[in-house]
C-alpha positions in Angstrom: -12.8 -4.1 7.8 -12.0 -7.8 6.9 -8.5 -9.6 6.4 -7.0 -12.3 6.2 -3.3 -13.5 7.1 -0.6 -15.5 4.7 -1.4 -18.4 7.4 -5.5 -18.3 6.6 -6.6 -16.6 10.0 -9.3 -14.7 9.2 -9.9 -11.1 10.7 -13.7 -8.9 10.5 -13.6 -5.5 13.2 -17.1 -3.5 13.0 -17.8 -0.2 14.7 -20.5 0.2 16.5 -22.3 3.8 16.6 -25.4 5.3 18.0 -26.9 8.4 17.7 -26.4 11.4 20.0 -29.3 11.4 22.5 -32.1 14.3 21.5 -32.2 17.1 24.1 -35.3 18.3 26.2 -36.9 20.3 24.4 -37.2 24.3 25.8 -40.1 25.2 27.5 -39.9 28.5 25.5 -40.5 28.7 21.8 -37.7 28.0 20.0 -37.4 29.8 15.7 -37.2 27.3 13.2 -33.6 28.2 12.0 -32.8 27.4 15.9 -34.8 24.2 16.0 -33.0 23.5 12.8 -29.3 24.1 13.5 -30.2 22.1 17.3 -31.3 18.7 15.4 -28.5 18.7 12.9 -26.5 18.7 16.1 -28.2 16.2 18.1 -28.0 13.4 15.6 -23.8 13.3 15.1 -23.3 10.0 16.2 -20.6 8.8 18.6 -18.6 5.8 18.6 -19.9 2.9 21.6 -17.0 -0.1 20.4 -15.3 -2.0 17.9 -16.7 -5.6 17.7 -14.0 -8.5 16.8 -15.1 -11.6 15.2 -12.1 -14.1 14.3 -10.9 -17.6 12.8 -7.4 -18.1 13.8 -5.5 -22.0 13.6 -8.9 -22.9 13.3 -10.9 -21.9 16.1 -13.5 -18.8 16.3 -12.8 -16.0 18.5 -15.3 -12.4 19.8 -14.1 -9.4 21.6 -15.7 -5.9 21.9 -12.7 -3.0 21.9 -13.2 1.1 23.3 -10.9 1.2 20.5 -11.7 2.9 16.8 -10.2 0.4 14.3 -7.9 3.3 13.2 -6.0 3.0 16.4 -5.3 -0.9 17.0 -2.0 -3.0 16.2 -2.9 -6.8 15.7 -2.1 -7.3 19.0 -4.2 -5.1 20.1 -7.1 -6.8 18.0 -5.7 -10.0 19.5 -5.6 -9.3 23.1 -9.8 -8.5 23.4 -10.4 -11.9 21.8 -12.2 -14.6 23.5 -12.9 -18.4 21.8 -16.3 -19.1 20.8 -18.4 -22.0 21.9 -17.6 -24.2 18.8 -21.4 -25.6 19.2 -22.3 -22.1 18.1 -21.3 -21.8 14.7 -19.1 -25.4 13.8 -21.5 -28.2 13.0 -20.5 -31.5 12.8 -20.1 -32.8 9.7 -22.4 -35.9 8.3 -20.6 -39.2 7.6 -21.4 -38.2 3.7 -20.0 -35.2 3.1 -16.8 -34.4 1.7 -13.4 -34.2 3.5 -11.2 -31.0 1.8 -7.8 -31.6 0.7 -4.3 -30.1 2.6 -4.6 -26.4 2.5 -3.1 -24.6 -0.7 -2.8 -20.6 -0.1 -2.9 -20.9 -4.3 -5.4 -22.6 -5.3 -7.9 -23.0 -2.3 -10.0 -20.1 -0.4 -11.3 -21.2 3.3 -15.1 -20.0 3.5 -16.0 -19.5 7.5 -19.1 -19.3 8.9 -20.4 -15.8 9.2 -21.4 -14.4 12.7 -21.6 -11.4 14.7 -20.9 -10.8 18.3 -24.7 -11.6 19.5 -24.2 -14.6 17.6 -21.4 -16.0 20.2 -24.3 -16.5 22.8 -24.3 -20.0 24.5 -27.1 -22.1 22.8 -27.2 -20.0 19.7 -26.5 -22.4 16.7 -28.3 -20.2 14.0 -24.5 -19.9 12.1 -23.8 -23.2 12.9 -27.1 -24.6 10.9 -26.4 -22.2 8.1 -22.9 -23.5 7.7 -24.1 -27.0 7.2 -27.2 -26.0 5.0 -24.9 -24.5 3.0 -22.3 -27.2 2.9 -25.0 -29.7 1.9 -25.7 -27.7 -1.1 -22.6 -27.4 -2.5 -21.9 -31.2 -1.6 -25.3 -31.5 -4.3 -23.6 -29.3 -6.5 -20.3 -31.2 -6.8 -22.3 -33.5 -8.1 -23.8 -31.8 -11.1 -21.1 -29.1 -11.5 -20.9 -26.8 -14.3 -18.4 -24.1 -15.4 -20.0 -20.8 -13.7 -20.1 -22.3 -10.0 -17.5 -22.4 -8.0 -15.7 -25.5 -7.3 -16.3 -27.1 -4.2 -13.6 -29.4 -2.2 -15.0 -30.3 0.9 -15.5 -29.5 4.6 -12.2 -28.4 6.7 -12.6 -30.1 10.2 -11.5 -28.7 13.8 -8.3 -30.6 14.6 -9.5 -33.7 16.8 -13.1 -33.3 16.0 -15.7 -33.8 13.1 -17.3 -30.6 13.1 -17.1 -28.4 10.3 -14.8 -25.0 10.7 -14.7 -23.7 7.4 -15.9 -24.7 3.8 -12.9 -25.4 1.0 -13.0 -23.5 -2.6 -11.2 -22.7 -5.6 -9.9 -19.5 -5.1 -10.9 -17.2 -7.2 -9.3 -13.5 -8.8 -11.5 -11.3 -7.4 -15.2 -10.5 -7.5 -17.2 -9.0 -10.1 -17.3 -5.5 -8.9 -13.6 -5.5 -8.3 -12.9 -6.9 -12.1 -15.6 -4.4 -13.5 -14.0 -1.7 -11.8 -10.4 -1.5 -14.0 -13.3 -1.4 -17.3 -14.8 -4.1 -19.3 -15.3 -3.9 -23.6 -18.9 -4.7 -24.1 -18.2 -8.5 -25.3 -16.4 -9.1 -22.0 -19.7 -8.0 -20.4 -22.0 -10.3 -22.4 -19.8 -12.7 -21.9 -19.5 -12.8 -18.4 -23.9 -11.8 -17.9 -24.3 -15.4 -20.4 -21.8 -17.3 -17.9 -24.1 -16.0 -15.2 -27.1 -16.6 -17.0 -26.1 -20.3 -17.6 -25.3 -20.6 -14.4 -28.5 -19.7 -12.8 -30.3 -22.2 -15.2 -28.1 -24.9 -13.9 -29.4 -24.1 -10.5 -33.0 -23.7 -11.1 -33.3 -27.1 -13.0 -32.1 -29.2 -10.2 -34.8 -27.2 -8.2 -32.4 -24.6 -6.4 -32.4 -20.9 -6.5 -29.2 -18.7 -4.8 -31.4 -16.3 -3.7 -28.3 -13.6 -3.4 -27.2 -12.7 -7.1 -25.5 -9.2 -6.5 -21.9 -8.5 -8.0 -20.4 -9.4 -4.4 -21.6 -12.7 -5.1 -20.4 -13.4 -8.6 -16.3 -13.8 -8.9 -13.9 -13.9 -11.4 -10.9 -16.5 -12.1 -7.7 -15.9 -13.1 -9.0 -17.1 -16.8 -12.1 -14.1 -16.7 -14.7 -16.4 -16.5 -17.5 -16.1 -14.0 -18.2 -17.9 -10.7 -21.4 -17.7 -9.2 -20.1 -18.3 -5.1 -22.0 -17.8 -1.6 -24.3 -20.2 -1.3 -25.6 -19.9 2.6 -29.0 -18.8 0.9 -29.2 -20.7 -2.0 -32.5 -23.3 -1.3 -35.0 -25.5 -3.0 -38.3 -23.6 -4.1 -40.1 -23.0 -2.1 -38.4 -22.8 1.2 -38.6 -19.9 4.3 -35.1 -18.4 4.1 -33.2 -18.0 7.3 -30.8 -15.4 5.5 -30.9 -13.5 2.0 -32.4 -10.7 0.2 -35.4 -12.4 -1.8 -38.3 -10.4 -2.5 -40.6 -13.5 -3.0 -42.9 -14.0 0.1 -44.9 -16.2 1.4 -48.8 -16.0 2.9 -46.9 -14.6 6.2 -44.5 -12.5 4.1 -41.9 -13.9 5.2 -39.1 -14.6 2.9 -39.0 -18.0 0.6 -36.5 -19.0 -2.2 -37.9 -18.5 -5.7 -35.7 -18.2 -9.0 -37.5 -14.6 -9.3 -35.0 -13.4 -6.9 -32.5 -14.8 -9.4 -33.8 -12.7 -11.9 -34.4 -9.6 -9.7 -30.6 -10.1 -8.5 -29.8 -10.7 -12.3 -31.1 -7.4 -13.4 -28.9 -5.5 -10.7 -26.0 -7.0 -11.5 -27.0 -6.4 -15.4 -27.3 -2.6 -14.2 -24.6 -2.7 -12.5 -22.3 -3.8 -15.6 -24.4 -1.7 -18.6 -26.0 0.7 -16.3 -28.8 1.0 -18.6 -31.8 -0.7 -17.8 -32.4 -1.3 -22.3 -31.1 -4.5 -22.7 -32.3 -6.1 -19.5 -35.0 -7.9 -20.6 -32.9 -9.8 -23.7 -30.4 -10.9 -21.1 -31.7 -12.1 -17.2 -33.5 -15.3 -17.4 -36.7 -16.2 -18.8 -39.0 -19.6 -18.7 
């Protein structure tokens, strides 16, 4: 469950399960409807903790809870939160790169760094790189911008310090499963796959592909146009990603950005709006 606060604090809780141990097996023979009706039993999972991550007045907090998210108050949430090293996931921010404006609930939404719990280890700066990878490619962007990616503003700083807390964007309506979901005439859907489309060209000629298309990723403004957002994947061609879904692969098959993962995440999203798969080939991107 994630939330967020009128004052910007930012809220994710994550239960943990694991599967029921499998018992011994009898020595004796067991019948198949008994061996059966015993594993359906043995794999009910049970509930280990609730894991707390947390950006509040601009400093990142972690707690584990025994508590199901069901049965916590805020202050319960509150009271199992410790801080977070801020080397782990706030970089400090290069003397070129962008400084946001004062904080409007309206018109601004606050991006934070992404972590886990295992990711609040001391000497673990894996969020903390991402956050600045991903900063520096929407500081390129803001310098080519076009109409179907999100505006960027800059980097919020930690009070008293120059690293990097959370990343400053036009707040959008809602995302595009969200707006899809209340029903969309066909024109509104061409209309919005074209916006995407363009966008994704934009990207790929200055050598960039997102490498995360999905409808989670694609917004809505208040005006129904499309915003492609969440750029802690998006990399030059070519590159290992450290995060992302691309199906492109290197010798080692490991995982490198390539616009075909634009197009493969094009197509879902184009399923995703038509679900038909007929008129994918007219719309996701071509060379």
């Amino acid at each position: 469950m994630d939330y967020e606060t009128a004052d910007g604090s930012q809220f994710s809780l994550r239960e943990i399960w694991t599967p029921s141990e499998e018992p011994e097996e009898n020595e004796e023979e067991e019948s198949e409807e008994d061996t059966t009706s015993n594993t359906s039993s043995s794999s009910t999972p049970t509930f280990e903790c609730t894991l707390i991550t947390a950006f509040v007045d601009g400093r990142a907090y972690a707690g584990k809870s025994p508590q199901r998210i069901s049965q916590m108050d805020d202050v319960d949430v509150i009271q199992y939160l410790e801080p977070v090293p801020d080397t782990n996931i706030f970089p400090l921010m290069p003397p070129d790169f962008t400084r946001a404006p004062a904080f409007s609930m309206s018109d601004h939404y606050l991006k934070a760094p992404q972590f886990t719990y295992s990711d609040t280890r001391p000497g673990t700066t894996f969020v903390a790189d991402q956050l600045r990878s991903e900063a520096a490619i929407l500081e390129l962007l803001s310098k080519h911008p076009h109409p179907s990616i999100v505006e960027y503003y800059g980097c919020v700083l930690q009070e008293n310090s120059q690293r990097i807390t959370h990343l400053c964007l036009k707040r959008c309506y809602c995302n595009l499963a969200e707006y899809a979901s209340v029903g969309l005439s066909d024109d509104e859907k061409d209309s919005l796959l074209e916006q995407i489309q363009s966008g994704l060209k934009h990207l790929h000629s200055l050598g960039l592909a997102h490498n995360d298309i999905n409808p989670g990723n694609v917004c809505v403004d208040a005006s129904g146009n499309a915003k492609i957002v969440d750029f802690d994947s998006c990399a030059p061609f070519g590159k290992r990603l450290g995060k992302g879904v691309g199906c492109v692969r290197d010798a080692n098959g490991r995982p490198v950005s390539d616009k075909k993962n634009d197009y493969e995440g094009f197509k879902d999203v184009v399923e995703f709006l038509r679900k038909e798969r007929k008129r994918v080939s007219a719309c996701y991107p071509q060379d």
